[in-house]
VMD Tcl script that builds the backbone (N, CA, C; Angstrom):
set m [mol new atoms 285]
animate dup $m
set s [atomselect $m all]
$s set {name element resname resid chain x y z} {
  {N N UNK 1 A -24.683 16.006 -71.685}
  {CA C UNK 1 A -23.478 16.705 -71.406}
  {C C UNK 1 A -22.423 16.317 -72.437}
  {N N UNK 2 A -22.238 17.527 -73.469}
  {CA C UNK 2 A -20.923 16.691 -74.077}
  {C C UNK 2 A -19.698 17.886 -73.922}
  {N N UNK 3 A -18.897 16.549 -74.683}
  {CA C UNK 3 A -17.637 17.432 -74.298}
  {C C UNK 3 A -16.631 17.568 -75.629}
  {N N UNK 4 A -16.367 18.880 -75.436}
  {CA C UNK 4 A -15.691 19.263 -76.627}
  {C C UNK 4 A -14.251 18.321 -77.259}
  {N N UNK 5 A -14.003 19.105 -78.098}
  {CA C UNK 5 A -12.530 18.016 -78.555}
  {C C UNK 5 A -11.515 18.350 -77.759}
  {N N UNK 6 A -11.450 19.593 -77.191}
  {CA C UNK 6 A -10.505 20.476 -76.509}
  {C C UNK 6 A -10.065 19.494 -75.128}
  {N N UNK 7 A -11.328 19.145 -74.372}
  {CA C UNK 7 A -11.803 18.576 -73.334}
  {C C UNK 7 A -11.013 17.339 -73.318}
  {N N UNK 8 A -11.543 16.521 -74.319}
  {CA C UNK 8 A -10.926 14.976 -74.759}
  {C C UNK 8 A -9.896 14.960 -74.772}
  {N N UNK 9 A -9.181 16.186 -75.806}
  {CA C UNK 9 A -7.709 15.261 -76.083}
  {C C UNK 9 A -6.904 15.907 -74.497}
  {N N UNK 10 A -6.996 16.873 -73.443}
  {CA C UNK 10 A -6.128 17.113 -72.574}
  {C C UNK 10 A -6.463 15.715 -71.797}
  {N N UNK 11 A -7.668 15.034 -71.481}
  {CA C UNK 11 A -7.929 13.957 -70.586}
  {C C UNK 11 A -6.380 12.774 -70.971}
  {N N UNK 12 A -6.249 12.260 -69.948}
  {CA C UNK 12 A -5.080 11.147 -70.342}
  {C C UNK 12 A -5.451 9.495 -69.737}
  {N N UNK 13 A -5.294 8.951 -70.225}
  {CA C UNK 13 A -5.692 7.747 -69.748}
  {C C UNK 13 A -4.602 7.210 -68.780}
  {N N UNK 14 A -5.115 6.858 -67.132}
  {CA C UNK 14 A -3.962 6.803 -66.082}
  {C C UNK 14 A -3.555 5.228 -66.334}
  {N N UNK 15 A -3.815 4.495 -67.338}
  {CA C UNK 15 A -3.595 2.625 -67.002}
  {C C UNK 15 A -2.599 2.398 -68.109}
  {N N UNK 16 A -1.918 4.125 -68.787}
  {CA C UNK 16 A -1.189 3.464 -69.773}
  {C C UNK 16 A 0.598 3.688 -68.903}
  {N N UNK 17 A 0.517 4.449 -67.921}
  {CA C UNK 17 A 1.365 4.792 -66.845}
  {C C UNK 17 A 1.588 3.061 -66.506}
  {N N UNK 18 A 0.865 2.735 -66.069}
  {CA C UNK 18 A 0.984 1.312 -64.892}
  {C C UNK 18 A 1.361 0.321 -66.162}
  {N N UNK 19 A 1.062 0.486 -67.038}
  {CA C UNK 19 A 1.333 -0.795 -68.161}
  {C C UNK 19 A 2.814 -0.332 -68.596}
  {N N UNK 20 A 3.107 0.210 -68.709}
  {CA C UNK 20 A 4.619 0.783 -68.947}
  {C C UNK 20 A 5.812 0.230 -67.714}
  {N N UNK 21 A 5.239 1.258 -67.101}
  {CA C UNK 21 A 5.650 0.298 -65.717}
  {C C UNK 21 A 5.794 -1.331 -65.718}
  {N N UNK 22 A 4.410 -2.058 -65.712}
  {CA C UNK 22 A 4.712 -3.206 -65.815}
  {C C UNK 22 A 5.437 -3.922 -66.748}
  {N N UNK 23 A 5.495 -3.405 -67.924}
  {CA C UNK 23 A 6.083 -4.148 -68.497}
  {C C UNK 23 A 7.483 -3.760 -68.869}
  {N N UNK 24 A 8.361 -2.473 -68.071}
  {CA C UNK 24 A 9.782 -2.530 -67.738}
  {C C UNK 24 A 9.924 -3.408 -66.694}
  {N N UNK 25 A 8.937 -3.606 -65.819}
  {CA C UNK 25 A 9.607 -4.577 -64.411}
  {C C UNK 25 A 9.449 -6.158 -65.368}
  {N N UNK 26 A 9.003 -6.683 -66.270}
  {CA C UNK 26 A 9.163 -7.526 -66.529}
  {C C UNK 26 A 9.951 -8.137 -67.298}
  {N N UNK 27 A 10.433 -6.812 -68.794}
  {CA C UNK 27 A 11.534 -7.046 -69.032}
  {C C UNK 27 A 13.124 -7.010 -68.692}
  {N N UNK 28 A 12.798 -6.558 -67.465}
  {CA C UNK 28 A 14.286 -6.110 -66.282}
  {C C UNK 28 A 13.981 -7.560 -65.677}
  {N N UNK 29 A 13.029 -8.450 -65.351}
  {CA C UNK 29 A 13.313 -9.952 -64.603}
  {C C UNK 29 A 14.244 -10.277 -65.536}
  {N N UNK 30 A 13.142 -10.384 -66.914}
  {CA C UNK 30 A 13.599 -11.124 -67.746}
  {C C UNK 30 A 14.895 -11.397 -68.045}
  {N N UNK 31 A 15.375 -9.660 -68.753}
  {CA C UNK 31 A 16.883 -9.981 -69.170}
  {C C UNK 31 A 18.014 -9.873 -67.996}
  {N N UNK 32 A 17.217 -9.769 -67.177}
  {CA C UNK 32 A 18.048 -9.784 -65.394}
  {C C UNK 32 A 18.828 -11.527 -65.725}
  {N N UNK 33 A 17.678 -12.442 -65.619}
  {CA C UNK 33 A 17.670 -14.174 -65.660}
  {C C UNK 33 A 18.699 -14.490 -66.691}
  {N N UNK 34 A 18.470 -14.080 -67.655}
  {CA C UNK 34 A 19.423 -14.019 -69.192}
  {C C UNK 34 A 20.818 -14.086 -68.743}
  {N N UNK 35 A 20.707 -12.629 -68.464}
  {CA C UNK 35 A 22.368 -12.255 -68.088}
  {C C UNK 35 A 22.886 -13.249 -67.048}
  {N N UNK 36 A 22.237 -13.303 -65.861}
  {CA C UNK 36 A 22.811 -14.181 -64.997}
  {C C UNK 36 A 22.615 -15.740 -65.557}
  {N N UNK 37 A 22.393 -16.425 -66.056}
  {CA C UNK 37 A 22.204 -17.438 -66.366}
  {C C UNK 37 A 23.235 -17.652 -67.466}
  {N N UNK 38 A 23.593 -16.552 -68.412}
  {CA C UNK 38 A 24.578 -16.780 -69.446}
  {C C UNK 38 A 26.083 -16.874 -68.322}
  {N N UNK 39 A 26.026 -15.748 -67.342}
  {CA C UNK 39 A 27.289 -15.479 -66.966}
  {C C UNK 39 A 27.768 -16.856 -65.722}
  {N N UNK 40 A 26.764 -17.651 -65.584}
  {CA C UNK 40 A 27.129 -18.766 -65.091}
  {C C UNK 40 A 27.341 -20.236 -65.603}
  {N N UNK 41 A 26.691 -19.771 -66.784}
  {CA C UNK 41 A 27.333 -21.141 -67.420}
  {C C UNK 41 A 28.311 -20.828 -68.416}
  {N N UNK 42 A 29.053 -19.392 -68.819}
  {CA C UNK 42 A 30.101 -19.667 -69.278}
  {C C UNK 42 A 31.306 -19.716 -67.874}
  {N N UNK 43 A 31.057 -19.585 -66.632}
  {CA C UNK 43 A 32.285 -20.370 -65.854}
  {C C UNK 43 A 32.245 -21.654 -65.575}
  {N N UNK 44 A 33.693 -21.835 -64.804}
  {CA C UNK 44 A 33.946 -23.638 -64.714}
  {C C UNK 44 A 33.480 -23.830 -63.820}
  {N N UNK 45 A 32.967 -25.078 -63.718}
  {CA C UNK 45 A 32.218 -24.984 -62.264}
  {C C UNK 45 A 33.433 -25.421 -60.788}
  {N N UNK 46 A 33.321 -25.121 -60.036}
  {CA C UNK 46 A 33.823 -24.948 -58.970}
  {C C UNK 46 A 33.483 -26.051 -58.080}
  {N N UNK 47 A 34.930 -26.889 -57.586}
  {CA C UNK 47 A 34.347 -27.971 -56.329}
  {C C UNK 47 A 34.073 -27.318 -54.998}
  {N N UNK 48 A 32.736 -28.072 -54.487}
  {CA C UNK 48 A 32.332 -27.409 -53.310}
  {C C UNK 48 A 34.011 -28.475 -52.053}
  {N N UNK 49 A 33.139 -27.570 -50.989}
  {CA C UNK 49 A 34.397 -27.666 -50.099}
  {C C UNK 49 A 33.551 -29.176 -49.117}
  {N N UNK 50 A 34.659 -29.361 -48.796}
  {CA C UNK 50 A 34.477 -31.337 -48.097}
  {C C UNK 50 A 33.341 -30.541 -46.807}
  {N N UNK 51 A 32.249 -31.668 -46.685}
  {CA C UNK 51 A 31.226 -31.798 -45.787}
  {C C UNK 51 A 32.104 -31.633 -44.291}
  {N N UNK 52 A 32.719 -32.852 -43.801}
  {CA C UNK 52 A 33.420 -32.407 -42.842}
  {C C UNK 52 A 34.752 -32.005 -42.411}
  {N N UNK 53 A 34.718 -31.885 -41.317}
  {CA C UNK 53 A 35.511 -31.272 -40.706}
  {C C UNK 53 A 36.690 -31.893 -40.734}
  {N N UNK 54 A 38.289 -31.392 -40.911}
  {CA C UNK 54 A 39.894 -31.736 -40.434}
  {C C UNK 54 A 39.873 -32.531 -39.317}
  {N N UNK 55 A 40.689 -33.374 -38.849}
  {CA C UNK 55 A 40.467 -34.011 -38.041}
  {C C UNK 55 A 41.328 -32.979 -36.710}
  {N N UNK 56 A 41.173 -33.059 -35.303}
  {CA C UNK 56 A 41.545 -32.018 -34.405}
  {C C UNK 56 A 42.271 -32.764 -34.041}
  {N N UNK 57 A 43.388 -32.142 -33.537}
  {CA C UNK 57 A 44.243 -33.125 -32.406}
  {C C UNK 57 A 43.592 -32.776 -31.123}
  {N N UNK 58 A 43.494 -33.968 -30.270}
  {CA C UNK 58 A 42.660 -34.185 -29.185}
  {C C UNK 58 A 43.676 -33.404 -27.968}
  {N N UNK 59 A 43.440 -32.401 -26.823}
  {CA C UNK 59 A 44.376 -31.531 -25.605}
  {C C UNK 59 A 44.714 -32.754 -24.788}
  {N N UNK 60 A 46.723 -32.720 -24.972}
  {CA C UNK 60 A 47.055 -33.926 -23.662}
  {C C UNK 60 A 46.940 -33.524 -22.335}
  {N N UNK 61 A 46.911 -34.419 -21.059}
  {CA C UNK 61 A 47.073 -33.640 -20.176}
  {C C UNK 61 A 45.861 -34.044 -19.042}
  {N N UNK 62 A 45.806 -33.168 -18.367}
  {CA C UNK 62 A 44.465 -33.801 -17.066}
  {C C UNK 62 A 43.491 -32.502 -17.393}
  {N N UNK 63 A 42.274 -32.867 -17.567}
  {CA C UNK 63 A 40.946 -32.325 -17.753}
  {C C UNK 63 A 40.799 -31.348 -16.716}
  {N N UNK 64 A 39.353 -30.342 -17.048}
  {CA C UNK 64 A 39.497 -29.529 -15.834}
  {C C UNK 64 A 38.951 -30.131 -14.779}
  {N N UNK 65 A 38.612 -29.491 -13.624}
  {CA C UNK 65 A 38.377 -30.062 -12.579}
  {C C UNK 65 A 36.232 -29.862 -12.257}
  {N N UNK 66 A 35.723 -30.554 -12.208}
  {CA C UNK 66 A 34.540 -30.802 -12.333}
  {C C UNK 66 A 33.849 -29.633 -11.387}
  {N N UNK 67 A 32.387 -29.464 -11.927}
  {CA C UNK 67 A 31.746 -27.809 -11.570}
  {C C UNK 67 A 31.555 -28.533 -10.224}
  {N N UNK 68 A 31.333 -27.487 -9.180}
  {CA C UNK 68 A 30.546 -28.083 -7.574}
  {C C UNK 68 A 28.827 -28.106 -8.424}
  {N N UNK 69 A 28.563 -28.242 -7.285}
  {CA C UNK 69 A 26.673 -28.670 -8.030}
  {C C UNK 69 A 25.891 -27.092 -7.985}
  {N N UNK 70 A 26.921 -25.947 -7.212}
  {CA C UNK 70 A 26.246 -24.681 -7.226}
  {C C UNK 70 A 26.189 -24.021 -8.815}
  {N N UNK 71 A 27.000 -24.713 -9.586}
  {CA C UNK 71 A 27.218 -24.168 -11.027}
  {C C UNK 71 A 26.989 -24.820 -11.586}
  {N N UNK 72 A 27.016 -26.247 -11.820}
  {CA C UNK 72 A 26.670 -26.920 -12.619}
  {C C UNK 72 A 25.060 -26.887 -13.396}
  {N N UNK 73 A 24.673 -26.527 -14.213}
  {CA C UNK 73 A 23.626 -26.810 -14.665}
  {C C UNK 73 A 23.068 -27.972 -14.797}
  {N N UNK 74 A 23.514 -28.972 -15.163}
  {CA C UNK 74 A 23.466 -30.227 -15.705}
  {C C UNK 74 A 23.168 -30.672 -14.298}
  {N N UNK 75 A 23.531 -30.389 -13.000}
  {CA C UNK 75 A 22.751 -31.523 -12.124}
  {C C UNK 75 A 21.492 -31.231 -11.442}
  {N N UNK 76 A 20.867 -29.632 -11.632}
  {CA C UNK 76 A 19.729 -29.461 -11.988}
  {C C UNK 76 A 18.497 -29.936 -13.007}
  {N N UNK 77 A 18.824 -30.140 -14.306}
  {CA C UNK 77 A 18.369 -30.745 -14.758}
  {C C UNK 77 A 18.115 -32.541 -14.856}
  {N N UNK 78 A 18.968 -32.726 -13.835}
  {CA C UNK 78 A 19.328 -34.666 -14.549}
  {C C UNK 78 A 18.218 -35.260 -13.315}
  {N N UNK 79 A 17.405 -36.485 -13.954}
  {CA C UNK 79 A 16.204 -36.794 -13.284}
  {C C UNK 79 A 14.519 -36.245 -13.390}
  {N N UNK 80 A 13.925 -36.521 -13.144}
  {CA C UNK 80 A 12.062 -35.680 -13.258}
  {C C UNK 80 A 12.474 -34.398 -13.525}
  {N N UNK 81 A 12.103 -33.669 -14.723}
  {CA C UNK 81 A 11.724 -32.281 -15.245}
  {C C UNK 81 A 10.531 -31.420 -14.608}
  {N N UNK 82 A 9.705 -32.527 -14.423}
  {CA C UNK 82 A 8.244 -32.064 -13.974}
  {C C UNK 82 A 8.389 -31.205 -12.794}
  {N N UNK 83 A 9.334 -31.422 -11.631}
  {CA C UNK 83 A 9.388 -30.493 -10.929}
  {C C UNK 83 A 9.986 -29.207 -11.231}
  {N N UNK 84 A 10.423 -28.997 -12.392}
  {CA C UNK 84 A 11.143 -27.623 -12.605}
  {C C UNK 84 A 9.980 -26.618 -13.218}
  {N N UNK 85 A 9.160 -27.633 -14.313}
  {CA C UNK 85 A 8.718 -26.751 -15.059}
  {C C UNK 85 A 6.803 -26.757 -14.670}
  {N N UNK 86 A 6.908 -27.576 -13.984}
  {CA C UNK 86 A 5.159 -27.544 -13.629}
  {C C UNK 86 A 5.249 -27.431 -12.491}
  {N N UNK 87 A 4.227 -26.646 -11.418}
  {CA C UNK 87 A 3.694 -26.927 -10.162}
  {C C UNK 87 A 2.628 -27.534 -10.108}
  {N N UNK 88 A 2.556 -28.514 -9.351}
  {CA C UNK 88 A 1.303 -29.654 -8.955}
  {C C UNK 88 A 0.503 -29.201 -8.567}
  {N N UNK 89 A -0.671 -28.861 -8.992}
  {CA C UNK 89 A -1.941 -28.634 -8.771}
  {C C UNK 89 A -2.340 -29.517 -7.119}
  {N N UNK 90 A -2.957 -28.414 -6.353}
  {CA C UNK 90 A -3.312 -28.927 -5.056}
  {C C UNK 90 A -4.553 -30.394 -4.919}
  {N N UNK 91 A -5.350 -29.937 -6.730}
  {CA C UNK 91 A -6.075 -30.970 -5.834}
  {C C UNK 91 A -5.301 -32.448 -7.125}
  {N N UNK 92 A -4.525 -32.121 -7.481}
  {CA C UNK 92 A -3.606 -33.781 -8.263}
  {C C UNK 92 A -3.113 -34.902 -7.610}
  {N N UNK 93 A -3.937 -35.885 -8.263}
  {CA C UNK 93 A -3.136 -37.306 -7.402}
  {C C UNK 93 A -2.032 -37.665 -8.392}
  {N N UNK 94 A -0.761 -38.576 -7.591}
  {CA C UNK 94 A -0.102 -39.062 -7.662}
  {C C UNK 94 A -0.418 -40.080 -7.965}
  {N N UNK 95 A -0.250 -40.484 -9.437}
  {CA C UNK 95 A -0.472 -42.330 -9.726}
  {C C UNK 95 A 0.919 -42.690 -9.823}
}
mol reanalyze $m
mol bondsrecalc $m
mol representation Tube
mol addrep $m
């Protein structure tokens, strides 16, 4: 089976598409890095801001008045967990 010249030259080779491609996405990293890398080291560098915190002035005065135990969360939780979050298996001993 052959094939004419006619034949050949319309055929196109599809891997010269993807290489084009690839190699704009690589020169777009590239001079992407460039640019940003020039445009940060010609600024001054900048002090970061203090780790902590201003100091608060502490509220004068009498505190609020403590939850009843129907709201409180905290006296649900305080003591053995095990009863909240496991049920004891009927046939489990107690050591």
């Amino acid at each position: 089976m052959e094939r004419t010249e006619e034949e050949a030259g319309r055929r196109r080779r599809g891997g010269r598409t993807v290489t084009l491609i690839g190699a704009a996405l690589v020169l777009g990293l590239v001079a992407g890095t460039c640019t940003g890398y020039l445009v940060q080291a010609g600024r001054a560098p900048t002090p970061l801001p203090p780790l902590s915190q201003p100091v608060l002035a502490q509220a004068r005065g009498e505190g609020p008045a403590p939850l009843p135990a129907a709201q409180d969360r905290r006296v649900r939780t305080d003591g053995d967990l095990r009863e909240l979050l496991l049920k004891k298996p009927r046939a489990a001993k107690h050591l």
